[in-house]
LOMI-661638 format. One line per 2 residues: for each residue y, z, x of N, C-alpha, C. Coordinates in steps of 0.05 Angstrom, whole numbers, plus 5000, padded with zeros to 4 digits. Example, Ala and Ser with C-alpha at 12.3 -4.5 7.8 and 13.67 -1.06 7.14 Angstrom:
4886 5156 5264 4910 5156 5246 4934 5156 5264  4955 5142 5257 4979 5143 5273 5001 5157 5258 $
REM end
This chain:
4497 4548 5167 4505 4558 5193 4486 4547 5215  4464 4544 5211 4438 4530 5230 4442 4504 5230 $
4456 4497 5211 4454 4453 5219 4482 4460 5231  4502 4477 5221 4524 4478 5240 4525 4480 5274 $
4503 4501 5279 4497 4500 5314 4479 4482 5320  4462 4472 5305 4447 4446 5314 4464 4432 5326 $
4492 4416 5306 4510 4398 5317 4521 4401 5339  4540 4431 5335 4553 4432 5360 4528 4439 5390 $
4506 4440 5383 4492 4435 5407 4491 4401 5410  4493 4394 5397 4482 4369 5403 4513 4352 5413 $
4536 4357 5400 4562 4356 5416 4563 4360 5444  4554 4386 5450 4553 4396 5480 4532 4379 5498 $
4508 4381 5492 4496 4356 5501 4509 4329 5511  4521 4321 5489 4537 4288 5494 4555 4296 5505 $
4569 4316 5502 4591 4314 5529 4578 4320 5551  4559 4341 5568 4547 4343 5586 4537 4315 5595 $
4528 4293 5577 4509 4274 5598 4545 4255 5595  4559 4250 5580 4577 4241 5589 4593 4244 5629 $
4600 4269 5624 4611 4288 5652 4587 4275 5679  4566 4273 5668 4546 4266 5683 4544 4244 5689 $
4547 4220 5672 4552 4189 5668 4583 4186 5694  4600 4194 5689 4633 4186 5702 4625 4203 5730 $
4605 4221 5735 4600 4238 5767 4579 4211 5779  4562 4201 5763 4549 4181 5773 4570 4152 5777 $
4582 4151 5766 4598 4123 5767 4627 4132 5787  4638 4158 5792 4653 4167 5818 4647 4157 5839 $
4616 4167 5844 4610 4167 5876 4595 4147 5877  4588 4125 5852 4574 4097 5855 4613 4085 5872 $
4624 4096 5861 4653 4080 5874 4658 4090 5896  4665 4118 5908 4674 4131 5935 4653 4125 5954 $
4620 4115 5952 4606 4120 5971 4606 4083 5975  4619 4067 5960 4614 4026 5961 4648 4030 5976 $
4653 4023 5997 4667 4010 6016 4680 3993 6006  4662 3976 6001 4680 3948 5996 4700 3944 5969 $
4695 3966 5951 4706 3975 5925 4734 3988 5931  4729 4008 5947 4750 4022 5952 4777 4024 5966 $
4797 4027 5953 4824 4014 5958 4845 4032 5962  4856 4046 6000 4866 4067 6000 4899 4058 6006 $
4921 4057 5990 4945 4041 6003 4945 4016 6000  4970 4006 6007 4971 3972 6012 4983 3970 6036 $
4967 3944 6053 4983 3937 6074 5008 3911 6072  5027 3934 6081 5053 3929 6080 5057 3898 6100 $
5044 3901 6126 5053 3879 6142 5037 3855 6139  5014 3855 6128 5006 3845 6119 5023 3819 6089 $
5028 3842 6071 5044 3827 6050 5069 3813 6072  5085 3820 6086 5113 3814 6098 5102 3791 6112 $
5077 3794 6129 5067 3766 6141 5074 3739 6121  5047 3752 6099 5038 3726 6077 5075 3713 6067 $
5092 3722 6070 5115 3721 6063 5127 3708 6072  5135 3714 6102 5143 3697 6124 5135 3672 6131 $
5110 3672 6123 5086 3652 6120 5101 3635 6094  5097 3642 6075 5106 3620 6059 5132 3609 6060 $
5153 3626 6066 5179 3615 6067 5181 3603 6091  5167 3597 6109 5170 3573 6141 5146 3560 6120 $
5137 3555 6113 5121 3535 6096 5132 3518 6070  5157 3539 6057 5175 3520 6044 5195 3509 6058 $
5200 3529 6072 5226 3508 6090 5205 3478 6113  5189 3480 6122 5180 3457 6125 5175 3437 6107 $
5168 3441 6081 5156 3425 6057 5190 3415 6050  5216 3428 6055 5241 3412 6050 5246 3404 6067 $
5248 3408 6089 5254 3397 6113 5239 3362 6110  5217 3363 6099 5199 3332 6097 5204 3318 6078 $
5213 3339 6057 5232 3323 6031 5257 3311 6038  5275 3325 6054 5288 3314 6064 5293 3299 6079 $
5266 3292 6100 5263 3259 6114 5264 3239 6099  5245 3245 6076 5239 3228 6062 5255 3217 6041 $
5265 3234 6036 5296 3226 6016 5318 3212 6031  5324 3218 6058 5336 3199 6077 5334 3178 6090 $
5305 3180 6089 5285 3154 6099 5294 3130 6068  5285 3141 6044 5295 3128 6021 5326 3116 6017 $
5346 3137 6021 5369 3126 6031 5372 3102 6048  5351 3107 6064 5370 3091 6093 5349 3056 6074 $
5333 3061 6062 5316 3035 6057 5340 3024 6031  5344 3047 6020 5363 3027 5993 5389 3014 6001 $
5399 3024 6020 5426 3026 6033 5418 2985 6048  5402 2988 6064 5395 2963 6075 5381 2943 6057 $
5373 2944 6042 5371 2934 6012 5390 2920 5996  5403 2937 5995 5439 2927 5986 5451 2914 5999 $
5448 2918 6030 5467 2899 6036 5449 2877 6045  5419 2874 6046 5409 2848 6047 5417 2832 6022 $
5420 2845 5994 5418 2835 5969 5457 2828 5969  5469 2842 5992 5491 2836 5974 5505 2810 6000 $
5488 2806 6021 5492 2789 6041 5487 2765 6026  5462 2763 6019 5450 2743 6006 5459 2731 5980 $
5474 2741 5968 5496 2741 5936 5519 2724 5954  5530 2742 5968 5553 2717 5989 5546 2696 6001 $
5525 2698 6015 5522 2666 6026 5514 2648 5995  5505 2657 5983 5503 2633 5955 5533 2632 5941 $
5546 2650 5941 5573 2647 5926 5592 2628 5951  5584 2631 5976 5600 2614 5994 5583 2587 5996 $
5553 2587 5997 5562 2556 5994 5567 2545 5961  5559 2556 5944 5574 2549 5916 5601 2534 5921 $
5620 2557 5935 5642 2547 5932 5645 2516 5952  5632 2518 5976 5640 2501 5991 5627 2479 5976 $
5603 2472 5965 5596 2456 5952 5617 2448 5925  5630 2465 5914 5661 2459 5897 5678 2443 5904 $
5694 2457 5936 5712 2450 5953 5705 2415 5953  5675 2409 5969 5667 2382 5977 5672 2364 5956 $
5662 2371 5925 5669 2362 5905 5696 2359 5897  5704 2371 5894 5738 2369 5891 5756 2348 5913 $
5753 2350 5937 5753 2340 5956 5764 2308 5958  5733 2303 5963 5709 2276 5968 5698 2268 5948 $
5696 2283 5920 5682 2266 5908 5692 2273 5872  5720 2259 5881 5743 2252 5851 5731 2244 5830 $
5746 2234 5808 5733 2230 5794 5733 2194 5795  5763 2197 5807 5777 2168 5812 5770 2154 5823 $
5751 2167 5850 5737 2146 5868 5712 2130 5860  5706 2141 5837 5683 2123 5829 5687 2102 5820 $
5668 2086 5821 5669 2051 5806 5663 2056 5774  5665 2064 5769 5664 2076 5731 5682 2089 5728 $
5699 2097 5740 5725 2110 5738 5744 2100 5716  5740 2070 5715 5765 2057 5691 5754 2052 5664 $
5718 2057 5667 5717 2060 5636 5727 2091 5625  5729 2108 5636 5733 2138 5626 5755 2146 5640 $
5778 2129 5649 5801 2145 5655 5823 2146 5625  5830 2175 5629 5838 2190 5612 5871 2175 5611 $
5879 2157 5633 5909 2153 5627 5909 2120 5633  5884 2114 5620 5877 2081 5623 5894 2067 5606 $
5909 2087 5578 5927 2064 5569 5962 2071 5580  5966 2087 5586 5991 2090 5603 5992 2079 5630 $
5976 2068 5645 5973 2049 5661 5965 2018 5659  5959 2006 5623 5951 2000 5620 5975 1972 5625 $
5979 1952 5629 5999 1927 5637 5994 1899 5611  6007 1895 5614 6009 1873 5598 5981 1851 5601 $
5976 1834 5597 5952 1817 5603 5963 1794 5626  5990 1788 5623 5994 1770 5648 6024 1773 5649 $
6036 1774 5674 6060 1777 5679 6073 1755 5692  6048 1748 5709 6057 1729 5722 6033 1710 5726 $
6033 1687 5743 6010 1672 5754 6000 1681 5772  6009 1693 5795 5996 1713 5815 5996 1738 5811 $
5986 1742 5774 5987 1773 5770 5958 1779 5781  5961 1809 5798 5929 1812 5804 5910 1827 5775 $
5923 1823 5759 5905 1845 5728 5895 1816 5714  5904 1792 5726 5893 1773 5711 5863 1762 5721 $
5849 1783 5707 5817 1779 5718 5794 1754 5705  5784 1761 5706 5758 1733 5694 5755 1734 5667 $
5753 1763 5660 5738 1775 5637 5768 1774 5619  5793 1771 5634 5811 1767 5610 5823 1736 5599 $
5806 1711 5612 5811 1691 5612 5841 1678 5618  5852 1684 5637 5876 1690 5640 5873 1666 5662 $
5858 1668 5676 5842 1644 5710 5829 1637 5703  5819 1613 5703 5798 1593 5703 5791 1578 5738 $
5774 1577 5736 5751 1560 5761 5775 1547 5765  5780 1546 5791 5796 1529 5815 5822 1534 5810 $
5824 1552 5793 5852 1573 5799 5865 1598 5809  5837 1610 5824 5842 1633 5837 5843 1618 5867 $
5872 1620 5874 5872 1619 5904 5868 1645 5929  5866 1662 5916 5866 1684 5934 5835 1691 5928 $
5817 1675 5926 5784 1688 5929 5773 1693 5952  5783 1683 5971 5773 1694 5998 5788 1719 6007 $
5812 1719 6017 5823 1747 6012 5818 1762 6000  5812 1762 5969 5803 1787 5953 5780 1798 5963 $
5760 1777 5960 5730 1788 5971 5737 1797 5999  5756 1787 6024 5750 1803 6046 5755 1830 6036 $
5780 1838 6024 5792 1864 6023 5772 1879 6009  5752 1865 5983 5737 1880 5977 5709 1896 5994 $
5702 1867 6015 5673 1879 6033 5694 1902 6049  5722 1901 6056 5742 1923 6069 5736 1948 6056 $
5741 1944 6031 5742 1971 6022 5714 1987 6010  5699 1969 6004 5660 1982 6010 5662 1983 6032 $
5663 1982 6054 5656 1990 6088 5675 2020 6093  5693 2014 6080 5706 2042 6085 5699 2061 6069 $
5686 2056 6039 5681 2081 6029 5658 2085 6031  5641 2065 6041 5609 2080 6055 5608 2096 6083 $
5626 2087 6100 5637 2101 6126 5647 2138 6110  5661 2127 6098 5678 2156 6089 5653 2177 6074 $
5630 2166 6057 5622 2177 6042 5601 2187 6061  5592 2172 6091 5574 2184 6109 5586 2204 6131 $
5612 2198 6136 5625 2228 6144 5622 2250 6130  5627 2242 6105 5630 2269 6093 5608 2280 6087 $
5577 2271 6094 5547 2271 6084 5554 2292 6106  5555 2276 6133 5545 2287 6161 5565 2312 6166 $
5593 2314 6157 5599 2342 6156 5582 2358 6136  5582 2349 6117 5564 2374 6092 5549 2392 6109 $
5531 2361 6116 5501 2374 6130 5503 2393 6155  5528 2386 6167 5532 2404 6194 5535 2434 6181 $
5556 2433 6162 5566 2463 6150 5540 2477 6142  5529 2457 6129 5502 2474 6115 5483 2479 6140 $
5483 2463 6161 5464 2470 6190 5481 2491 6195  5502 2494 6195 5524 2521 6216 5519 2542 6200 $
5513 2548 6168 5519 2571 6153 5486 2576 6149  5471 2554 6155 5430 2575 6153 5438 2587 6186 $
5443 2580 6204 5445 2587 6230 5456 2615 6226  5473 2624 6213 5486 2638 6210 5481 2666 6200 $
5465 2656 6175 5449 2655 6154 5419 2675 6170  5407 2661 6188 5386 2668 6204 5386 2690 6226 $
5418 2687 6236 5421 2700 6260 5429 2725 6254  5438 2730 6229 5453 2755 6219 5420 2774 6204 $
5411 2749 6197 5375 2763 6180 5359 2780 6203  5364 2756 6226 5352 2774 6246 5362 2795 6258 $
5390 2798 6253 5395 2821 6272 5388 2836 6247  5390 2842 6227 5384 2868 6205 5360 2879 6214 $
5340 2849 6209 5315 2852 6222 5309 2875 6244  5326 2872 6270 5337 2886 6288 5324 2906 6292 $
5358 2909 6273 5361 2940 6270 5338 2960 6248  5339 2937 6232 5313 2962 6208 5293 2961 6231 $
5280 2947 6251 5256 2954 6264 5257 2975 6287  5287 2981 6292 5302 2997 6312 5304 3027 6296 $
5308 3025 6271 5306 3048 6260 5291 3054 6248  5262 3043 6235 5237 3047 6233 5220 3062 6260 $
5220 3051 6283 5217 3057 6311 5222 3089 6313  5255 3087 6305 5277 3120 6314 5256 3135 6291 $
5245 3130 6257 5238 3146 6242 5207 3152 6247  5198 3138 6256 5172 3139 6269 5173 3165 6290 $
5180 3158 6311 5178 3176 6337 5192 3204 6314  5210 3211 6303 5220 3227 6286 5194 3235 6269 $
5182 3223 6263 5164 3230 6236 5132 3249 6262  5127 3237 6288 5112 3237 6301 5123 3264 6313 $
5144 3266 6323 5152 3290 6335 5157 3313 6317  5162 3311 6290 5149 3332 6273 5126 3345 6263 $
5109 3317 6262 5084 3319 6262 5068 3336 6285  5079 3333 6308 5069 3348 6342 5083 3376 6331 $
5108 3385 6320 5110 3411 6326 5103 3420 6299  5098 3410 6275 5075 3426 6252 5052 3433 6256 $
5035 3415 6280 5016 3410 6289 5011 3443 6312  5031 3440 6319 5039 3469 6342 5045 3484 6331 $
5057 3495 6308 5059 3511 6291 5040 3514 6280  5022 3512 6266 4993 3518 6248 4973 3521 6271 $
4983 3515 6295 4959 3522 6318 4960 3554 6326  4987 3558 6323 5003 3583 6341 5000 3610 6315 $
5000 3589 6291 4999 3603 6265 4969 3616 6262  4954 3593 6266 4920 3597 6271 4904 3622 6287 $
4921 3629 6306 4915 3636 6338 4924 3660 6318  4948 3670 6311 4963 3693 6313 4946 3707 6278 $
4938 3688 6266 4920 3696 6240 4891 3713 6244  4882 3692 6269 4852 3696 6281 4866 3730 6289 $
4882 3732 6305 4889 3759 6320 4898 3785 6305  4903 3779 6288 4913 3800 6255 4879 3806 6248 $
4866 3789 6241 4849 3789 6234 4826 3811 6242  4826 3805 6268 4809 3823 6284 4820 3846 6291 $
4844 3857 6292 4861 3872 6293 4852 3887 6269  4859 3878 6243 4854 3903 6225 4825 3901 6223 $
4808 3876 6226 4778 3889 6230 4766 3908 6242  4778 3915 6270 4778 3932 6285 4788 3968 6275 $
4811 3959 6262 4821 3989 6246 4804 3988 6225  4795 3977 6203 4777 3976 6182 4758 3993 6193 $
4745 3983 6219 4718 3996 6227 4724 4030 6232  4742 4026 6249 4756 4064 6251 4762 4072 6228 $
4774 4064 6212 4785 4076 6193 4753 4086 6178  4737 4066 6172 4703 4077 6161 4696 4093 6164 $
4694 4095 6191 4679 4114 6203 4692 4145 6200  4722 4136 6203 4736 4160 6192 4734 4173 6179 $
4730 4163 6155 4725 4167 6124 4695 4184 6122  4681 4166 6133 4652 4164 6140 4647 4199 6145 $
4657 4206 6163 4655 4237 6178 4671 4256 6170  4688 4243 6149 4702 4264 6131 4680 4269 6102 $
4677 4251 6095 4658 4254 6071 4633 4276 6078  4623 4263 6103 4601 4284 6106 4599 4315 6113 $
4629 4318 6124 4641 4346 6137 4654 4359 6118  4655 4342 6099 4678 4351 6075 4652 4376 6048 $
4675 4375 6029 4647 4393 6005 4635 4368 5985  4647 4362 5991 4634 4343 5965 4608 4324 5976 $
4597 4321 6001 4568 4320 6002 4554 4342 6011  4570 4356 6021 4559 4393 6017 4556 4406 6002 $
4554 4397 5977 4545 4418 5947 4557 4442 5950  4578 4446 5962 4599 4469 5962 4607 4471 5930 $
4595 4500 5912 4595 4507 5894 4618 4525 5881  4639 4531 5914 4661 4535 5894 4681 4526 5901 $
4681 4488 5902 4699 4471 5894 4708 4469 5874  4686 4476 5865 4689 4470 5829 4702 4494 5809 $
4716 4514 5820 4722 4535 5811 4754 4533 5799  4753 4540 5779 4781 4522 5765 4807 4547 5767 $
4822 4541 5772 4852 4560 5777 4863 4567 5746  4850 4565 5736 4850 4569 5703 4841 4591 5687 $
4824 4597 5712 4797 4617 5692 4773 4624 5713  4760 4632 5712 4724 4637 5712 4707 4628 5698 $
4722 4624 5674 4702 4614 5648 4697 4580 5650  4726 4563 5667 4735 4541 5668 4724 4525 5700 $
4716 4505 5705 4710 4483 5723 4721 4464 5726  4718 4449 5744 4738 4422 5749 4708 4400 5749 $
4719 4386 5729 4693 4370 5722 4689 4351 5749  4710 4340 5766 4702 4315 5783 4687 4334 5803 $
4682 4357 5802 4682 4385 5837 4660 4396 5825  4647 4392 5804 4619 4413 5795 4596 4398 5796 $
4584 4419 5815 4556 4406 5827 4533 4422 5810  4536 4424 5788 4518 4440 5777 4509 4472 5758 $
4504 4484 5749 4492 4506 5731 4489 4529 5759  4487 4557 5749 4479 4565 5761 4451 4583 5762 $
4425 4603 5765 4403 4603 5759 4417 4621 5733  4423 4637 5733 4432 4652 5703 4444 4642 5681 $
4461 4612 5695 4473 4598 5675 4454 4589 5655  4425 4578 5672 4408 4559 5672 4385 4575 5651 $
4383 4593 5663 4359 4620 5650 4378 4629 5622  4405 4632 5620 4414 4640 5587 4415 4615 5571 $
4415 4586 5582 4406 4560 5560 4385 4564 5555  4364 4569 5579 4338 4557 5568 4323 4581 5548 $
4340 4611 5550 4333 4631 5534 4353 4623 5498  4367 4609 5504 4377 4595 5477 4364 4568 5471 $
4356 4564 5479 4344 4531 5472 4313 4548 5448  4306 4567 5475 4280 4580 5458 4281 4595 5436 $
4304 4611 5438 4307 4616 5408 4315 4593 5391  4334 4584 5403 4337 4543 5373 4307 4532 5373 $
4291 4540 5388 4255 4527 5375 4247 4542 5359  4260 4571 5359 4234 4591 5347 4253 4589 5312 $
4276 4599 5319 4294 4592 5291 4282 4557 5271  4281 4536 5294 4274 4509 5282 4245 4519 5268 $
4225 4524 5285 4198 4539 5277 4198 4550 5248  4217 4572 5249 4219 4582 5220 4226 4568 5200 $
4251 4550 5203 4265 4531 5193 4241 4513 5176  4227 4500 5197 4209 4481 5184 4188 4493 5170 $
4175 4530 5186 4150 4543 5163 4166 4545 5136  4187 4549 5128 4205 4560 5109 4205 4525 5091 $
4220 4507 5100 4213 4486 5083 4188 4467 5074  4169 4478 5098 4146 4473 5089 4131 4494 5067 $
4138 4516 5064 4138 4527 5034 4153 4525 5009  4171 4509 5023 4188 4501 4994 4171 4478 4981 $
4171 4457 5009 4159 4430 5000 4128 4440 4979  4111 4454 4996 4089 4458 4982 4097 4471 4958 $
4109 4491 4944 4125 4504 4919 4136 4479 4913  4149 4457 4916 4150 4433 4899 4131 4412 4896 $
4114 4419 4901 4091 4403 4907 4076 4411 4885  4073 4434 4883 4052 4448 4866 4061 4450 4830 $
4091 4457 4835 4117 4444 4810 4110 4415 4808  4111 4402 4820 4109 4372 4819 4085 4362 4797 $
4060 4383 4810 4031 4365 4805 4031 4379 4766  4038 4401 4775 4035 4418 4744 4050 4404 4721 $
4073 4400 4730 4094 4379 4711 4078 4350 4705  4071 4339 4735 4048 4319 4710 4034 4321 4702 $
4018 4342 4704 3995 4347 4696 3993 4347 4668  4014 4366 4662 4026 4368 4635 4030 4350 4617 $
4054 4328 4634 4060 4304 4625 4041 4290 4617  4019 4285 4633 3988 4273 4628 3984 4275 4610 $
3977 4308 4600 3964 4316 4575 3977 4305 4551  4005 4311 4548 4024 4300 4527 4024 4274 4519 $
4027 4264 4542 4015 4235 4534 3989 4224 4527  3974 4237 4531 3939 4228 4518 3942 4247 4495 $
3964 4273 4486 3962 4275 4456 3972 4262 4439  3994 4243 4451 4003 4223 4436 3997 4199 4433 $
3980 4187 4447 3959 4168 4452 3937 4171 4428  3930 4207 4428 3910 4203 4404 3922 4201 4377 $
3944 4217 4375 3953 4216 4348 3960 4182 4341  3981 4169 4360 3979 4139 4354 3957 4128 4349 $
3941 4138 4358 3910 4123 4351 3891 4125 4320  3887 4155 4315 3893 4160 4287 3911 4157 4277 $
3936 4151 4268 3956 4143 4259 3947 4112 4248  3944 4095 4273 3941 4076 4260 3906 4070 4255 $
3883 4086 4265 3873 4082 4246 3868 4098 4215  3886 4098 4206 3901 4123 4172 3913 4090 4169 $
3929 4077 4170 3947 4051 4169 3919 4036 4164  3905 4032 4179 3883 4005 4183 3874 4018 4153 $
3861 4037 4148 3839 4047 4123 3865 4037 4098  3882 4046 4107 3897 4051 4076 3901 4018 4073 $
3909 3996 4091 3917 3970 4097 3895 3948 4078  3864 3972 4093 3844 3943 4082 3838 3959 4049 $
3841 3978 4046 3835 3990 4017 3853 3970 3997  3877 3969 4009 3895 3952 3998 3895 3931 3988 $
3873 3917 4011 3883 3886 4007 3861 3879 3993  3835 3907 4002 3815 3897 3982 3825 3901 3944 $
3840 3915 3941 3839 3925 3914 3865 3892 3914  3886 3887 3922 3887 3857 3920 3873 3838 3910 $
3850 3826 3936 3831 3810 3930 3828 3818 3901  3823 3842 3895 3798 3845 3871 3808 3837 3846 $
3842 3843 3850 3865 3838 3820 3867 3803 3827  3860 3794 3838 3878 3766 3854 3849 3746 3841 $
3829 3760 3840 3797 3745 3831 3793 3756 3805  3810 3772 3783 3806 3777 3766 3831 3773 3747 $
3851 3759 3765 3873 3747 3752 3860 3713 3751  3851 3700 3771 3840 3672 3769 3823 3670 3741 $
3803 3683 3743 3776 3687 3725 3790 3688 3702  3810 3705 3694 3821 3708 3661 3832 3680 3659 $
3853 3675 3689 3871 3640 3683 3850 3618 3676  3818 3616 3696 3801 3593 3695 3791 3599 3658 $
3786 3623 3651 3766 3619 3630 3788 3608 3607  3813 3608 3610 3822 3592 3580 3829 3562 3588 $
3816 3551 3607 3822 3522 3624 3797 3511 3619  3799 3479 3616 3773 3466 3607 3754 3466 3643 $
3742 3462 3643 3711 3458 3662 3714 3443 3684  3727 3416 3676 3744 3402 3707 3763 3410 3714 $
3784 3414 3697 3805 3432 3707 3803 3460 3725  3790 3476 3718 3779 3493 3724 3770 3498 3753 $
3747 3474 3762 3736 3478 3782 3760 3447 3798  3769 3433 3792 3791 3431 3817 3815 3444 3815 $
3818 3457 3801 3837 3488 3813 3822 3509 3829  3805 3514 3817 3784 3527 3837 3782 3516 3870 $
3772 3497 3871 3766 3479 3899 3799 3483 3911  3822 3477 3895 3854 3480 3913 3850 3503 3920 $
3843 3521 3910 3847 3548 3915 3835 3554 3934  3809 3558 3929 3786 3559 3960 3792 3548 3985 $
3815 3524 3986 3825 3508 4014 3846 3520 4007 $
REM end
């Protein structure tokens, strides 16, 4: 029953400095400001809000330049790439056209080794004496039988003068077409030119005049932050002070002793509202504490007569034990010396049969025999 109220004193204790621990760590929190958190401000959150959604809608609004700005670069891209694909597919062709043209296959002077219908045009070797297929190389004429050598050769220097004439027209047109289509070629580059520097210019002043009213916005945003700011710093401070003059007017730094009075009972308190014991509360512990010394007092004279009553059991029991054992110490000791006497009686009456068994063996043994059996024996 006594180690039983030991504990539950010592229970009550630990809950008491507990209750005491969470009253110290309350008003370490209600009396620190900067800890303490009464409400949320509402306009505050609705600001930060408004705030971010004109901060996303700007951040698309710039995605969206920029994705249009990208547009407008691929768009002019393509058609530089697809300008530039036509003027090579047009002069391709016209370079075809010229070929096809002006430059047969027929008009060449190699034309009759590789024409394809050289033997369906091909004539007999001589038809006549003024056949003109009757050439040199077919022995058909001999020296001072071509009468038409001056005529031929004029018609021939005729017809080289005309197809070097013809083949320099058609140089000097090429070259004009190809002077008319870079011209062309140049004047159309530059106007793109133009225009991309005309609408680089328009995206610029665009990019600059957004830049001026983001610029005016985060100023106006700045200004109206700074003014919130001081605004609730200003209520922060009233509101302190508020607090401030309630706390001190209030019970709870007035040790008002029946805050703590519980709607429960008389017997019952409100742990966060109790400022304390009262002198009778205080005077019937410390008249129980004194009796739990005077009871402990007895407690320990009482086992300190046990201890000494086992103490005194203790010493007697060895004492005893002591004795028992030094009577058995002596008896082992006579014991074995009774063993030792009877041991050497023994071994002497041995020896004595063991030297009077030799003596009978040596005396029927000759004299050398005798004494080196003797001498084995002795080693």
């Amino acid at each position: 029953m006594e180690g039983l109220g030991v504990q539950r004193e010592l229970r009550e204790a630990a809950a008491l400095q507990r209750r005491r621990q969470r009253e110290v760590e309350r008003q370490r929190r209600i009396f620190n400001a900067r800890l303490r958190t009464i409400g949320i401000d509402k306009d505050a959150l609705d600001t930060q809000v408004k705030e971010r959604k004109i901060q996303e809608a700007a951040e698309k609004a710039r995605n969206e330049a920029f994705a249009n700005e990208m547009k407008q670069n691929d768009r002019i891209t393509c058609l530089l790439e697809e300008q530039q694909k036509n003027s090579i597919r047009n002069r391709n062709k016209d370079i075809s056209e010229f070929q096809k043209n002006f430059q047969k296959p027929e008009t060449r002077l190699e034309f009759d080794l590789s024409d394809p219908q050289a033997l369906k045009k091909d004539r007999p070797a001589r038809v006549s004496d003024n056949d003109p297929q009757c050439t040199v190389s077919g022995l058909q004429k001999f020296m001072g039988e071509d009468l038409n050598y001056n005529q031929r050769m004029k018609l021939q220097k005729e017809q080289f003068r005309e197809w070097s004439l013809q083949q320099q027209r058609d140089w000097k047109n090429a070259l004009a077409a190809q002077k008319y289509t870079d011209e062309l070629f140049d004047k159309r580059r530059i106007e793109i030119g133009q225009k991309m520097m005309e609408e680089q210019e328009k995206e610029d002043s665009n990019r600059r005049a957004a830049c001026a009213a983001t610029r005016d916005f985060n100023r106006n945003q700045a200004s109206e932050v700074a003014e919130r700011r001081k605004l609730e710093k200003r209520q922060k401070m009233k509101d302190d002070l508020e607090e401030i003059s309630n706390l001190i007017q209030g019970d709870l730094l007035s040790e008002n002793p029946e805050q703590a009075v519980s709607s429960f009972g008389p017997h019952r308190v409100v742990t966060d509202r109790w400022k304390g014991m009262t002198q009778d509360q205080l005077m019937a512990i410390r008249h129980s504490q004194q009796q739990q010394v005077l009871d402990k007092l007895k407690l320990k004279e009482e086992e300190c007569r046990r201890d000494a009553e086992w103490d005194r059991q203790r010493t007697g029991a060895a004492r005893a034990q002591l004795l028992l054992e030094r009577h058995h110490e002596r008896q082992s000791r006579e014991h074995r010396q009774a063993l030792d006497n009877i041991n050497t009686a023994l071994s002497q009456e041995q020896r004595s049969k063991n030297i009077y068994l030799k003596e009978e063996e040596y005396s029927n043994c000759p004299t050398e025999e005798y004494y080196m059996q003797f001498n084995t024996t002795s080693r």
